[in-house]
BABA-243357 format. One line per 3 residues: number of its first residue (from 1); their letters; for each residue x, y, z of C-alpha. Coordinates in nm, 2 decimals. Example, Ala and Ser with C-alpha at 12.3 -4.5 7.8 and 13.67 -1.06 7.14 Angstrom:
BEGIN
1> AS> 1.23 -0.45 0.78; 1.37 -0.11 0.71 .
This chain:
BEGIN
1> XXX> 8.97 -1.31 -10.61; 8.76 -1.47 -10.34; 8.79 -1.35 -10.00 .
4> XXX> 8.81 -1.64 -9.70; 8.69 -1.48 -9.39; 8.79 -1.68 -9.07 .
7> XXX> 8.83 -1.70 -8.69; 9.13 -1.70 -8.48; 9.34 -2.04 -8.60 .
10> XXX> 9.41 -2.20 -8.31; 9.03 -2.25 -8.22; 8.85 -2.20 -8.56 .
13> XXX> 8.78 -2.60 -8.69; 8.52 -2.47 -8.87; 8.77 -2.17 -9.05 .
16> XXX> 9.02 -2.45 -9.14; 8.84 -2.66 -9.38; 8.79 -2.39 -9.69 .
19> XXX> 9.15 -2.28 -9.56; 9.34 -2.59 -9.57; 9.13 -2.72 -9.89 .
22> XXX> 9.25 -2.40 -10.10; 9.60 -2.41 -10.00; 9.61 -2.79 -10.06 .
25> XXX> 9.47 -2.70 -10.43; 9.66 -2.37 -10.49; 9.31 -2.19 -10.47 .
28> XXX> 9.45 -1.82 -10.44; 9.21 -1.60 -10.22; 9.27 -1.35 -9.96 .
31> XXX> 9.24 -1.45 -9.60; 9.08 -1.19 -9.32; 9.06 -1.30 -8.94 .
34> XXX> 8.76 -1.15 -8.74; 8.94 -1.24 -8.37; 8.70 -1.35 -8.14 .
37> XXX> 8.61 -1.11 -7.86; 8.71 -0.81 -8.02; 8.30 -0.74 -7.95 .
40> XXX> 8.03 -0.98 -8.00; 8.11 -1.24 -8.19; 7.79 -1.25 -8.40 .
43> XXX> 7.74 -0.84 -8.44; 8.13 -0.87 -8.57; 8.05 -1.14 -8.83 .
46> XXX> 7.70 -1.05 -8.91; 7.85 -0.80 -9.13; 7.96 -0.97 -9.40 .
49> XXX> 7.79 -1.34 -9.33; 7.40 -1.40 -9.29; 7.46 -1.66 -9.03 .
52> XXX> 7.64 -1.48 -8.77; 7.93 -1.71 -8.82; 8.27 -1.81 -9.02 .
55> XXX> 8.38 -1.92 -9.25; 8.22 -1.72 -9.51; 8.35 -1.66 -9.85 .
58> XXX> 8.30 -1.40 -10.07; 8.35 -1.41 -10.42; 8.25 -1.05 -10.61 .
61> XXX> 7.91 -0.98 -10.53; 7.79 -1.35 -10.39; 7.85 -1.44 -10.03 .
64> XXX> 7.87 -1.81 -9.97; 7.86 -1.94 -9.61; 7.87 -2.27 -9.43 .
67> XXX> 8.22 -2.47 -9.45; 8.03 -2.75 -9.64; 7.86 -2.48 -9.84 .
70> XXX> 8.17 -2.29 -9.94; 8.38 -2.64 -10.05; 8.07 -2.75 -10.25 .
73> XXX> 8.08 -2.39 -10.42; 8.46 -2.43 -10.49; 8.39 -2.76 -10.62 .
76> XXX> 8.18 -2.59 -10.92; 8.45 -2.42 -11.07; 8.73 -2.62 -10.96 .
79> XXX> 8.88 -2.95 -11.03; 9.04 -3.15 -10.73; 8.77 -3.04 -10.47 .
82> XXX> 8.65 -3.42 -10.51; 8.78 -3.72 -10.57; 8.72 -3.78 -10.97 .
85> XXX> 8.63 -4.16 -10.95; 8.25 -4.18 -10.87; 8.31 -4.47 -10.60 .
88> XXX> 8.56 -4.28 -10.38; 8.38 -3.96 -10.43; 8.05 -4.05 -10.31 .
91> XXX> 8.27 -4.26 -9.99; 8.40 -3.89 -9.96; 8.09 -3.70 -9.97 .
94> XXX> 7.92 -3.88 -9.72; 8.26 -3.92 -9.50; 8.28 -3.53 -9.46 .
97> XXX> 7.88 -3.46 -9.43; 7.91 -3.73 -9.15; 8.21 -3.54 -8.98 .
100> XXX> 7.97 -3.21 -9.09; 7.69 -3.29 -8.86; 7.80 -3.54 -8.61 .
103> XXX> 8.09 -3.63 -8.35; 7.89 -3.42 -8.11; 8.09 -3.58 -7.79 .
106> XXX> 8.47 -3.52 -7.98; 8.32 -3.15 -8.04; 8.17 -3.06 -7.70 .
109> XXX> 8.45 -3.24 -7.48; 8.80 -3.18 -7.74; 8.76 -2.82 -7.87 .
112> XXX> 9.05 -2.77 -8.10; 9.32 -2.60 -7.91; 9.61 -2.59 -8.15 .
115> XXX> 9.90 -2.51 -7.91; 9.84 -2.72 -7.62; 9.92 -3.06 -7.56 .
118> XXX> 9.64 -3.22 -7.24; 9.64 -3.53 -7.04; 9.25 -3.60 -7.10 .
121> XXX> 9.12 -3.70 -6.71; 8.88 -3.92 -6.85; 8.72 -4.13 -7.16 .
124> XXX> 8.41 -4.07 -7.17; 8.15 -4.37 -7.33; 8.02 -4.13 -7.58 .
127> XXX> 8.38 -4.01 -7.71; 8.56 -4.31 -7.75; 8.26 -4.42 -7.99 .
130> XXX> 8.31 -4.11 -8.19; 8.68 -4.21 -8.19; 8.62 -4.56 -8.27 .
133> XXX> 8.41 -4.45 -8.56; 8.65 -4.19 -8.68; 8.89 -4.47 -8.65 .
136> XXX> 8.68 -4.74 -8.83; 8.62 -4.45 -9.09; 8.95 -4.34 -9.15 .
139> XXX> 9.11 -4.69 -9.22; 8.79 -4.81 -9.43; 8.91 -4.49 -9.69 .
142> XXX> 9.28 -4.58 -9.65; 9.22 -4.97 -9.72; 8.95 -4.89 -9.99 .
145> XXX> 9.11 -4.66 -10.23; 9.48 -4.72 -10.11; 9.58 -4.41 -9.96 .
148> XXX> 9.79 -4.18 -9.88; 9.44 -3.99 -9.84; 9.11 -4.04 -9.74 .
151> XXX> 8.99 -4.11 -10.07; 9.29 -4.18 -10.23; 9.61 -4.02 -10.39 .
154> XXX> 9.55 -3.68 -10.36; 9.40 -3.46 -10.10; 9.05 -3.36 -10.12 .
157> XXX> 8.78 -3.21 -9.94; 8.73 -3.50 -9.70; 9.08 -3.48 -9.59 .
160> XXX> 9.00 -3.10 -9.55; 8.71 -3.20 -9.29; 8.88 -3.42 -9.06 .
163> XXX> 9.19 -3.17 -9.07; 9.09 -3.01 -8.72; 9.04 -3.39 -8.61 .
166> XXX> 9.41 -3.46 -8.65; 9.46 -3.15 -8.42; 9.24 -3.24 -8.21 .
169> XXX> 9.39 -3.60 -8.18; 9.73 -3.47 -8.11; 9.59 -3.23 -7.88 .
172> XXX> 9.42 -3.46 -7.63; 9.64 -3.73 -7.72; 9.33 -3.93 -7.82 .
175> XXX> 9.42 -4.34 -7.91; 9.40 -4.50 -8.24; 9.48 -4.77 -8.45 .
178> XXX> 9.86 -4.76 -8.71; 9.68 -4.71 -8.95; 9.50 -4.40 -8.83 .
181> XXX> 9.80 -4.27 -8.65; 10.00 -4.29 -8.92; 9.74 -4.06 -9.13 .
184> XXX> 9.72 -3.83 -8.86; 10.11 -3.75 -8.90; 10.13 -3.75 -9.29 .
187> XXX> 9.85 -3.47 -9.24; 10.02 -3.25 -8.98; 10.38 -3.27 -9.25 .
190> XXX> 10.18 -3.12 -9.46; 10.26 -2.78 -9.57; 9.96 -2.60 -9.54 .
193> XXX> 9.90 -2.73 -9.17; 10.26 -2.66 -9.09; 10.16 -2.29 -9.18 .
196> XXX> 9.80 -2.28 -8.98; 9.97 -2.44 -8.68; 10.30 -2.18 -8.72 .
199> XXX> 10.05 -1.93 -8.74; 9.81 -2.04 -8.49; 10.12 -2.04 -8.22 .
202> XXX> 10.15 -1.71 -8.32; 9.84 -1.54 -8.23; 9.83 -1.31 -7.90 .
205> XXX> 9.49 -1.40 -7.86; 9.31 -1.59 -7.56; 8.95 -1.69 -7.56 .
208> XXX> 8.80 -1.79 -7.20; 8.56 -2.01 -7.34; 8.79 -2.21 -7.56 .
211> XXX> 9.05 -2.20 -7.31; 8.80 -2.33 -6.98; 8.66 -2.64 -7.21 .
214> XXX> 9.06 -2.74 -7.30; 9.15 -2.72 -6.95; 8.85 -2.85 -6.78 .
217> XXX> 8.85 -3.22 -6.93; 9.21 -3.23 -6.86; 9.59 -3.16 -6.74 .
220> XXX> 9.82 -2.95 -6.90; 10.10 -3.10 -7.03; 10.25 -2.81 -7.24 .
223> XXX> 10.14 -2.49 -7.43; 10.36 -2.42 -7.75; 10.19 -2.09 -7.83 .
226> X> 10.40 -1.78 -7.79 .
């Protein structure tokens, strides 16, 4: 059975893609959490991933890191990962390596903070085009292939990607269009991110660095975490 090795929920964007994916598809694998801080983050996951960094999956003797990495080596041995028409599935494979390697200004300035709810102080020019784009992008996959996902009827590794985004939209309370909204929602009643947000609220743990970039860009409005 594979083995998902990830970082503390309520901050781990990176952890949630493989882990949302798999639920989503009924990919069974076993989940371990490496909580950041428990001693330097790269000595801890060094150990079992050649980057310094999760997620990393392991699967017998092979070792698979990279979240884009890991859902392309799911995708060889199991249906669903992508779409299965070729049109929507090349739409989807460029929509998540675009969300893979970009929205630099939605990363930097709206770290996903599961459990808190901010008043963001300001827009800045360089997030509300990453917004506007995620926007545009969103509603081009919705219209195009006619929904309720990304690329169509079923959830699939594009959906997977922009998962942390609809956190992170919630989160900061971040503006877009009915269309958009309205995905954002159908995502969060799923069941899989019902259980990573039940369990992120959970978790005991608090990491300064996360923590200072959430409440530097903004105000408090509330913190659900227990």
């Amino acid at each position: 059975m594979y083995t998902l090795h990830i970082a503390n929920k309520n901050y781990s964007s990176w952890s949630l893609r493989p882990w949302v994916l798999m639920k989503e598809l009924g990919i069974e694998f076993n989940e371990q959490l490496i909580v950041f801080g428990d001693e330097p983050t790269w000595q801890a996951y060094r150990r079992l991933s050649p980057s310094g960094k999760v997620p990393c999956l392991t699967d017998e003797s092979t070792t698979v890191w990279d979240s884009l990495a890991i859902i392309e080596y799911l995708a060889e041995r199991h249906e669903g990962v992508w779409p299965k028409d070729a049109k929507a599935r090349a739409w989807a494979r460029c929509a998540a390596a675009e969300m893979h390697s970009g929205f630099q200004s939605l990363r930097d300035i709206c770290s996903m903070n599961v459990g808190l709810r901010i008043r963001m102080n300001a827009i800045s020019e360089g997030l509300q085009k990453d917004v506007d784009r995620i926007d545009s992008l969103w509603s081009h996959g919705l219209q195009q292939f006619g929904g309720p996902f990304l690329a169509g009827d079923r959830f699939t590794a594009v959906d997977a990607f922009f998962a942390p985004v609809v956190y992170r939209v919630r989160t900061y309370g971040l503006k877009l269009s009915e269309g958009a909204a309205a995905y954002v929602e159908r995502v969060l009643a799923l069941g899989s991110m019902q259980q990573w947000e039940a369990e992120s609220l959970a978790e005991p743990w608090r990491d300064t660095e996360h923590e200072d970039i959430a409440f530097t860009v903004g105000t408090l409005l509330a913190d659900h975490r227990k």
